[in-house]
mmCIF file of the N, C-alpha and C atoms, coordinates in Angstrom:
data_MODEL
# 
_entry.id   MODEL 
# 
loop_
_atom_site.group_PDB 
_atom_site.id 
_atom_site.type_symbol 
_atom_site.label_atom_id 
_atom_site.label_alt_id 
_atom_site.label_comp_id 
_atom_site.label_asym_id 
_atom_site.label_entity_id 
_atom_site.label_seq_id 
_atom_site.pdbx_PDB_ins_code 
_atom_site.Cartn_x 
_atom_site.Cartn_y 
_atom_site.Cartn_z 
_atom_site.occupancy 
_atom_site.B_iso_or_equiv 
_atom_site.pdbx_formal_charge 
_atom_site.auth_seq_id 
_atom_site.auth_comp_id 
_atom_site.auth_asym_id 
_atom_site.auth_atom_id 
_atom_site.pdbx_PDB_model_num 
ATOM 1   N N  . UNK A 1 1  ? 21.267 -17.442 33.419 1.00 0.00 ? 1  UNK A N  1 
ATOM 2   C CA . UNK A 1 1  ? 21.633 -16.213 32.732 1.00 0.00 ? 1  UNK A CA 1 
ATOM 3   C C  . UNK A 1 1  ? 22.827 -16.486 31.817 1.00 0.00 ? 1  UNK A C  1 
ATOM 4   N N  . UNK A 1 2  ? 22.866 -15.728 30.502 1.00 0.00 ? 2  UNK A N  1 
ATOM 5   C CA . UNK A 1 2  ? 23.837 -16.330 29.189 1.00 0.00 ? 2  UNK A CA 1 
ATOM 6   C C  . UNK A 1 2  ? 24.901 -15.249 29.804 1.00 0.00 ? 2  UNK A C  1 
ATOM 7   N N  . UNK A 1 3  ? 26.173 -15.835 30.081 1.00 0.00 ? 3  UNK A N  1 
ATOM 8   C CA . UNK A 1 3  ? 27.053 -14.921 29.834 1.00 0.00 ? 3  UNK A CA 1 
ATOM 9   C C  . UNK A 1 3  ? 27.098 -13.881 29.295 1.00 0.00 ? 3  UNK A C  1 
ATOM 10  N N  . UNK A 1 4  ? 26.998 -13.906 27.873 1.00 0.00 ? 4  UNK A N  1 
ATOM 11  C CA . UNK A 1 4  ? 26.949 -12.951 27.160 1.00 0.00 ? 4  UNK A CA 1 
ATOM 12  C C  . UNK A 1 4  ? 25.987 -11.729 27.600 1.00 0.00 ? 4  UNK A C  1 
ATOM 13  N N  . UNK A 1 5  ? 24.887 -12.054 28.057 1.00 0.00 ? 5  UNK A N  1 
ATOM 14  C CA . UNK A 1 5  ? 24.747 -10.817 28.883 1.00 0.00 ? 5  UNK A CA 1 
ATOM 15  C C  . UNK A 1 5  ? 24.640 -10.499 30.279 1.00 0.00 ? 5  UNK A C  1 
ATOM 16  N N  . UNK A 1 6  ? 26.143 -11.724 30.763 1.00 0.00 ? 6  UNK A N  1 
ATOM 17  C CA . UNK A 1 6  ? 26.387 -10.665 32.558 1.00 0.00 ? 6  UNK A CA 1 
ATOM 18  C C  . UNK A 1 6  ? 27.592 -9.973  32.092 1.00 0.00 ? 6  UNK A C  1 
ATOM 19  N N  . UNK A 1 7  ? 28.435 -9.448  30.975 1.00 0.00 ? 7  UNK A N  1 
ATOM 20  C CA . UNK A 1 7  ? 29.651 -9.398  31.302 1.00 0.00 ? 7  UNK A CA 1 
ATOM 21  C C  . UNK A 1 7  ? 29.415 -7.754  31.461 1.00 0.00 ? 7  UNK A C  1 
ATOM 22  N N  . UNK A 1 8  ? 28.570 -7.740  30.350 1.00 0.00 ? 8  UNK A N  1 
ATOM 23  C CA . UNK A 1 8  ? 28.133 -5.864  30.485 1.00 0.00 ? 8  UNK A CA 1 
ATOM 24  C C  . UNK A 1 8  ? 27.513 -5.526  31.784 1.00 0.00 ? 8  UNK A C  1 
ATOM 25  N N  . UNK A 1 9  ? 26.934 -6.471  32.088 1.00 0.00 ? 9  UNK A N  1 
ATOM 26  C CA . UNK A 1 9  ? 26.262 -5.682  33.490 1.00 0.00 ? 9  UNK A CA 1 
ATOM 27  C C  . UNK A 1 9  ? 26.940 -5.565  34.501 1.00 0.00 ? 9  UNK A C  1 
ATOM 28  N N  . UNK A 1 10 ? 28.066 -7.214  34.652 1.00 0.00 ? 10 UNK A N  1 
ATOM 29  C CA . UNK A 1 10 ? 29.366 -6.322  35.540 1.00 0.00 ? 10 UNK A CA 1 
ATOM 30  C C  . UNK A 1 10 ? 29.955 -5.341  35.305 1.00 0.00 ? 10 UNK A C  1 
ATOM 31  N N  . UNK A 1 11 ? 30.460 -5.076  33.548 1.00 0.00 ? 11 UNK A N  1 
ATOM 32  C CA . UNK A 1 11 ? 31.317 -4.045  33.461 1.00 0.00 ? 11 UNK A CA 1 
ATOM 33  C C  . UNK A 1 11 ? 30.704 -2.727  34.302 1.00 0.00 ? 11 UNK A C  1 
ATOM 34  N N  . UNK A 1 12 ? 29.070 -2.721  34.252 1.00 0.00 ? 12 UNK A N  1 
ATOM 35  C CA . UNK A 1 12 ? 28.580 -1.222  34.364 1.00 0.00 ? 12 UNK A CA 1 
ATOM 36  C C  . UNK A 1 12 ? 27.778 -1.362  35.723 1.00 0.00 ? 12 UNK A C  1 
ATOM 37  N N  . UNK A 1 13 ? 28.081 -2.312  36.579 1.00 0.00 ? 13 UNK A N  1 
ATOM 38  C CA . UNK A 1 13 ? 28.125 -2.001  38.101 1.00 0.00 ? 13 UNK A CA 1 
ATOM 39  C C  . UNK A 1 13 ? 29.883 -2.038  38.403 1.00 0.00 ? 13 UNK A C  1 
ATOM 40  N N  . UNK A 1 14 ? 30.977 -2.187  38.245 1.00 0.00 ? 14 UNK A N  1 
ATOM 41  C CA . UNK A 1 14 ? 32.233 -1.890  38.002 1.00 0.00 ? 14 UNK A CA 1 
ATOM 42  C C  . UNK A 1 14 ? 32.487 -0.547  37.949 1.00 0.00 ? 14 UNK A C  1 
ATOM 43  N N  . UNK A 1 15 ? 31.858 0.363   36.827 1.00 0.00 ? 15 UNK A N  1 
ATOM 44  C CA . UNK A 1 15 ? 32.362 1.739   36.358 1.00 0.00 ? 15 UNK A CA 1 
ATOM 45  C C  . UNK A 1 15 ? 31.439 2.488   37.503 1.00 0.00 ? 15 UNK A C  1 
ATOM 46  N N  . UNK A 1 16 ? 30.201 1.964   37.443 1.00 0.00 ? 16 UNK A N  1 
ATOM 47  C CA . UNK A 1 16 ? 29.374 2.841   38.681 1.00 0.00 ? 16 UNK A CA 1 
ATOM 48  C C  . UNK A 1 16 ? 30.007 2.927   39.890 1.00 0.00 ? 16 UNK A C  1 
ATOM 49  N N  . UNK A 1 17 ? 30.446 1.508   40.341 1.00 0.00 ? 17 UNK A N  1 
ATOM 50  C CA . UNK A 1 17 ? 31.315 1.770   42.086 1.00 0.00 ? 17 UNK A CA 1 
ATOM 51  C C  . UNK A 1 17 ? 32.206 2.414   42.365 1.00 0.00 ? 17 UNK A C  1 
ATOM 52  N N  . UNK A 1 18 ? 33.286 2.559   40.665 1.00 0.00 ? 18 UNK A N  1 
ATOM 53  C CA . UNK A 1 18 ? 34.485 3.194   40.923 1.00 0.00 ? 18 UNK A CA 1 
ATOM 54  C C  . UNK A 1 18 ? 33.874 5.088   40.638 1.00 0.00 ? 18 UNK A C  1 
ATOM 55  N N  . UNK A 1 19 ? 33.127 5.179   39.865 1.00 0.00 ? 19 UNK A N  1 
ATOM 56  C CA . UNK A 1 19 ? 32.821 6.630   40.041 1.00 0.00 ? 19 UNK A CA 1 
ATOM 57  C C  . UNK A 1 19 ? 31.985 6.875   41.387 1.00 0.00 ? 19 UNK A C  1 
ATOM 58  N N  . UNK A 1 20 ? 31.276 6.180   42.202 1.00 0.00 ? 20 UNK A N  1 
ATOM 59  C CA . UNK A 1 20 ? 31.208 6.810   43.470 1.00 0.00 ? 20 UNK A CA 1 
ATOM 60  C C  . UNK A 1 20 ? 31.743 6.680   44.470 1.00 0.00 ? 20 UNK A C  1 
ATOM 61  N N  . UNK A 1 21 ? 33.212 5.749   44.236 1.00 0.00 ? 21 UNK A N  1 
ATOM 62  C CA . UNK A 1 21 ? 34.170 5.637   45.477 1.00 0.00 ? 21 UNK A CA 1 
ATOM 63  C C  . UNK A 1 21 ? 34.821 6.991   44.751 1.00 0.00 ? 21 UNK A C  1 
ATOM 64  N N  . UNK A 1 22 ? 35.407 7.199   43.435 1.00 0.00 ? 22 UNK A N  1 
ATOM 65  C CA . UNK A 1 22 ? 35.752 8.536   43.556 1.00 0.00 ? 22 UNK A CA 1 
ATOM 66  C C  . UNK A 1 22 ? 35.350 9.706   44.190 1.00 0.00 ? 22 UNK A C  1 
ATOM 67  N N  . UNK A 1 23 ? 33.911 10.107  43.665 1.00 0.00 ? 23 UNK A N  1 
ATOM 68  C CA . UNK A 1 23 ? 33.383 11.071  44.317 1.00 0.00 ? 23 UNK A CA 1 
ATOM 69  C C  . UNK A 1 23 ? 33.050 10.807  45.687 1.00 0.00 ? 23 UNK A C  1 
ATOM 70  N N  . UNK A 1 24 ? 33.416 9.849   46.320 1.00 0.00 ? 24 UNK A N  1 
ATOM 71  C CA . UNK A 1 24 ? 33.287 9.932   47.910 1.00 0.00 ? 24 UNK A CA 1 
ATOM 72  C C  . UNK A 1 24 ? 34.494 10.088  48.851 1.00 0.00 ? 24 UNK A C  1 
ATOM 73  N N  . UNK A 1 25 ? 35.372 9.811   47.833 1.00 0.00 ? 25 UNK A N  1 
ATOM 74  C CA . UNK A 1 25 ? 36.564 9.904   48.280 1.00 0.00 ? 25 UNK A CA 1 
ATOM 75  C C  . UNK A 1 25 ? 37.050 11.816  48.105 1.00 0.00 ? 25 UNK A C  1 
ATOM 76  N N  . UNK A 1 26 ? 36.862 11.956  47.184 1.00 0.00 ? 26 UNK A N  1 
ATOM 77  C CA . UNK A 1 26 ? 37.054 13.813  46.690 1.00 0.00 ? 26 UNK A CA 1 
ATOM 78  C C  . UNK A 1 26 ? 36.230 14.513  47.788 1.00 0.00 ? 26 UNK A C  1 
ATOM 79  N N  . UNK A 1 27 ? 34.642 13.796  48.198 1.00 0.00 ? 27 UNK A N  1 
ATOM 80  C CA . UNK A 1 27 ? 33.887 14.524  49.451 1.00 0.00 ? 27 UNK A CA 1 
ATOM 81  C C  . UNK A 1 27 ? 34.697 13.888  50.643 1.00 0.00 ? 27 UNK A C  1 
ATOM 82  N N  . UNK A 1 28 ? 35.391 13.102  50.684 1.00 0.00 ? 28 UNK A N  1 
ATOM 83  C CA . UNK A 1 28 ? 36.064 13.080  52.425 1.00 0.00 ? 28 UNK A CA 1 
ATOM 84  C C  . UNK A 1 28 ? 37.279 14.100  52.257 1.00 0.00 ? 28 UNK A C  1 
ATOM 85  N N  . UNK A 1 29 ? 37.919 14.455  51.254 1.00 0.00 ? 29 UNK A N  1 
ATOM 86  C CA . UNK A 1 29 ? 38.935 15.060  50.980 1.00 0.00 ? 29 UNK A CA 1 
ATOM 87  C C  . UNK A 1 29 ? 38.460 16.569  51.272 1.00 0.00 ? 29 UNK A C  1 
ATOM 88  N N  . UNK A 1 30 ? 37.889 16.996  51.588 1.00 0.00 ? 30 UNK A N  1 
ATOM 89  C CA . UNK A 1 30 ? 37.667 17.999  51.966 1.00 0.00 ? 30 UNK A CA 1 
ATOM 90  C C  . UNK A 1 30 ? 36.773 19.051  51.049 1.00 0.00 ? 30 UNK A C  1 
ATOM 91  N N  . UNK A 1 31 ? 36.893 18.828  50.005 1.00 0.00 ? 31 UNK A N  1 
ATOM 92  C CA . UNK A 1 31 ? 36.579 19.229  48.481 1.00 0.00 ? 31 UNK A CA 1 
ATOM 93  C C  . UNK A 1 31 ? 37.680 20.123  47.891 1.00 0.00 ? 31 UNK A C  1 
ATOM 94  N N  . UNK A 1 32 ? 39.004 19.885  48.651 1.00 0.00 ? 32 UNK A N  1 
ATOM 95  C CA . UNK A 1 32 ? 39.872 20.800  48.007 1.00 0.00 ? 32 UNK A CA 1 
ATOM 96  C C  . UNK A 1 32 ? 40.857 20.245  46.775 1.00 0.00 ? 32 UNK A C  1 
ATOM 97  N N  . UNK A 1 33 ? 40.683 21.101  46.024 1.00 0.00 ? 33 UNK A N  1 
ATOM 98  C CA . UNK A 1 33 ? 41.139 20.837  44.299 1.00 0.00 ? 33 UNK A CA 1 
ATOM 99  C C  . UNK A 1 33 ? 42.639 20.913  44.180 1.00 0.00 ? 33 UNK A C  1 
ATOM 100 N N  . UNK A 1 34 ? 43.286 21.924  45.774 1.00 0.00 ? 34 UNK A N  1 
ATOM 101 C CA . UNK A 1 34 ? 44.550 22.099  45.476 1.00 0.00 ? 34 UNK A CA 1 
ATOM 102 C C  . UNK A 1 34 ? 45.702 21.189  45.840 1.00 0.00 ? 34 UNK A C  1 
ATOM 103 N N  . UNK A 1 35 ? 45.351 19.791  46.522 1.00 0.00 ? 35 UNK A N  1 
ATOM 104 C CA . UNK A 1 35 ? 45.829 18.868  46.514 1.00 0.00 ? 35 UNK A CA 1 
ATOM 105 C C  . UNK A 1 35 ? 46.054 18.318  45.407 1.00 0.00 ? 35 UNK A C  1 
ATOM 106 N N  . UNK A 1 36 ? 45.513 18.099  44.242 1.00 0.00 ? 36 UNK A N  1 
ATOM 107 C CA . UNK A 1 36 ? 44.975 17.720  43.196 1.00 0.00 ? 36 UNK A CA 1 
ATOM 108 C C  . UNK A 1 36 ? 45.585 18.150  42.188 1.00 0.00 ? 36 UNK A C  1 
ATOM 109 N N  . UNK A 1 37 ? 46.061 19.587  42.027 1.00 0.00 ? 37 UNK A N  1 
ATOM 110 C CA . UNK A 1 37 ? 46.480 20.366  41.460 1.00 0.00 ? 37 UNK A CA 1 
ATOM 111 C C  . UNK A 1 37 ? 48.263 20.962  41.372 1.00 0.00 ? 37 UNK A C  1 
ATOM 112 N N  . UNK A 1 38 ? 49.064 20.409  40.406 1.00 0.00 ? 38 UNK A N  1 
ATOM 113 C CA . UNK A 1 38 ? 50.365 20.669  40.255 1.00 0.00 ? 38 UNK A CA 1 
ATOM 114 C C  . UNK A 1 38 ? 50.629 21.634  39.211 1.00 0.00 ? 38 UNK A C  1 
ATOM 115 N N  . UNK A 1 39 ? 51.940 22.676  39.448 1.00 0.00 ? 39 UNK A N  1 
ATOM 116 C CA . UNK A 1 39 ? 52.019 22.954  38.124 1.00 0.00 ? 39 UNK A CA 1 
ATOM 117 C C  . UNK A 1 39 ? 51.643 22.262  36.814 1.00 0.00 ? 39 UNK A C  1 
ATOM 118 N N  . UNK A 1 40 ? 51.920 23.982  36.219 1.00 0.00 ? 40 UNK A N  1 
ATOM 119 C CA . UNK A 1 40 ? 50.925 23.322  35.191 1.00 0.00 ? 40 UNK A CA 1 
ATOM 120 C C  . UNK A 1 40 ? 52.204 22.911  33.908 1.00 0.00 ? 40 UNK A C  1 
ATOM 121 N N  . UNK A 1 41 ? 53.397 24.025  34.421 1.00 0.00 ? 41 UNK A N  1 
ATOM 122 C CA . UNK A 1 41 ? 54.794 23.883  33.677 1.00 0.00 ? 41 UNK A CA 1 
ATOM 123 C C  . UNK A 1 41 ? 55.731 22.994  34.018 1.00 0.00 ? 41 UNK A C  1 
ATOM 124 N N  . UNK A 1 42 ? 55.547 22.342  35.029 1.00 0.00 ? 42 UNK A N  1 
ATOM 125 C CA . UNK A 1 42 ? 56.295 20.829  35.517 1.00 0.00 ? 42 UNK A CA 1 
ATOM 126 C C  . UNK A 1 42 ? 55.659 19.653  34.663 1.00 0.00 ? 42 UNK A C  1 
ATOM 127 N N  . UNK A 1 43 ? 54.297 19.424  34.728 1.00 0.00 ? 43 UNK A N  1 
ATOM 128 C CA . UNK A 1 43 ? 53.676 18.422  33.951 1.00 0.00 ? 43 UNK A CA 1 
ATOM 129 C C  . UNK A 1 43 ? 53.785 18.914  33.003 1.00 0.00 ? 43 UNK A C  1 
ATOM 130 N N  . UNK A 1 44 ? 53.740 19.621  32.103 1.00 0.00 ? 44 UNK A N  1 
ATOM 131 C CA . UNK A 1 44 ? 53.548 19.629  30.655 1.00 0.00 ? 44 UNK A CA 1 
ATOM 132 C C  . UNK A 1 44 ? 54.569 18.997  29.297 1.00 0.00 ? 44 UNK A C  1 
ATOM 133 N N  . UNK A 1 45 ? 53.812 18.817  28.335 1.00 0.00 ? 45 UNK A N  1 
ATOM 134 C CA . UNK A 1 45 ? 54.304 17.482  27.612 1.00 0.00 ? 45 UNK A CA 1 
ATOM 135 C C  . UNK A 1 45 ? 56.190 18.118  27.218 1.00 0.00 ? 45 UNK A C  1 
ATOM 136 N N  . UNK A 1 46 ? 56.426 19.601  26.834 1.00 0.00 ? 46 UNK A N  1 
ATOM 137 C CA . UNK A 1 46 ? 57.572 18.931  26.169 1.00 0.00 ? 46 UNK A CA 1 
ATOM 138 C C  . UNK A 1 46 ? 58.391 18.941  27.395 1.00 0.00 ? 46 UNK A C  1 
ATOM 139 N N  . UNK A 1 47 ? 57.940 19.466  28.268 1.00 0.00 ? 47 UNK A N  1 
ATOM 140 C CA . UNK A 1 47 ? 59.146 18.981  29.626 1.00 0.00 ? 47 UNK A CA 1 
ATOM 141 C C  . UNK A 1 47 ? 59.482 17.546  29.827 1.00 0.00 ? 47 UNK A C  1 
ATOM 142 N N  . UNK A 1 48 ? 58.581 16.963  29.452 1.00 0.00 ? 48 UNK A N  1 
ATOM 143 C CA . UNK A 1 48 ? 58.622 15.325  29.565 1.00 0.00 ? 48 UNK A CA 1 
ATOM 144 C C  . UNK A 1 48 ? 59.832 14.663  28.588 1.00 0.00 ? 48 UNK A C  1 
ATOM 145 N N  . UNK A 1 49 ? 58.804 15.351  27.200 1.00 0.00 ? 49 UNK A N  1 
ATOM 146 C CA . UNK A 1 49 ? 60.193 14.763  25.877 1.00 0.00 ? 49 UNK A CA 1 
ATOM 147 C C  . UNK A 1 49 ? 61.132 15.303  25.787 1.00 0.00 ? 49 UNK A C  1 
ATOM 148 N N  . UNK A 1 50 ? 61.515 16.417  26.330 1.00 0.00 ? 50 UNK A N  1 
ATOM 149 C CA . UNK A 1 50 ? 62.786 17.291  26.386 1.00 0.00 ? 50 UNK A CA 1 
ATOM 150 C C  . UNK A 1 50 ? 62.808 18.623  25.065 1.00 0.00 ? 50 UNK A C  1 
ATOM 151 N N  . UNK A 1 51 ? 61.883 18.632  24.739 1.00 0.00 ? 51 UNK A N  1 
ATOM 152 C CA . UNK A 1 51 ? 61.338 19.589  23.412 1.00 0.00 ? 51 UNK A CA 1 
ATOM 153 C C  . UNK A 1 51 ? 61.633 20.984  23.697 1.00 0.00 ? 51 UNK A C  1 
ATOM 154 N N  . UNK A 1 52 ? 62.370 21.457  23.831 1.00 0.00 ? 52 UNK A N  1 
ATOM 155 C CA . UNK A 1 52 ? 62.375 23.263  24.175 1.00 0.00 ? 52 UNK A CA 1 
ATOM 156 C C  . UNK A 1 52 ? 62.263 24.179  23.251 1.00 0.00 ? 52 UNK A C  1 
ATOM 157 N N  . UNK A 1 53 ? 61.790 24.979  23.394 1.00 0.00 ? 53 UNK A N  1 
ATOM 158 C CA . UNK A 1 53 ? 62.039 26.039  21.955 1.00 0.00 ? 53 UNK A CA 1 
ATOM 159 C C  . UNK A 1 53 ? 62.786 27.189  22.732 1.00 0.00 ? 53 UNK A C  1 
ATOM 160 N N  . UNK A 1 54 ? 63.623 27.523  22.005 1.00 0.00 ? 54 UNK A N  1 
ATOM 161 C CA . UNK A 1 54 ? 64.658 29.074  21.959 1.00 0.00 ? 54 UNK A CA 1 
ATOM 162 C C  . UNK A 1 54 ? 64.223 30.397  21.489 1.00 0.00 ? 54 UNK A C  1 
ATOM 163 N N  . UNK A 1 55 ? 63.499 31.462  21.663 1.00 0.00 ? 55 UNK A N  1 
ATOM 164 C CA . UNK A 1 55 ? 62.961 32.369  20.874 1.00 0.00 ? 55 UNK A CA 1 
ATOM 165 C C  . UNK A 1 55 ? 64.021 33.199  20.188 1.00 0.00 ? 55 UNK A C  1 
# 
């Protein structure tokens, strides 16, 4: 087999394992989203860069 075409087929048994260890991992998790879930005004970008606006 030419290299050139195993590298894609690893890449895309690679992306497949990691999307169903995700989703198996999210189904042992209970299926709850609110672990998952942080403010939404703590993460947001200008809190990060320090950007405020004054009205």
């Amino acid at each position: 087999m030419k290299s050139k075409l195993l590298l894609p087929k690893v890449a895309t048994y690679l992306i497949g394992c990691g999307v169903i260890l995700m989703m198996l991992g999210y189904a042992l998790s209970g299926f709850s989203a609110d672990r998952y879930r942080t403010s939404y005004d703590d993460r947001h970008w200008y809190n990060v860069v320090g950007f405020y606006i004054d009205d």
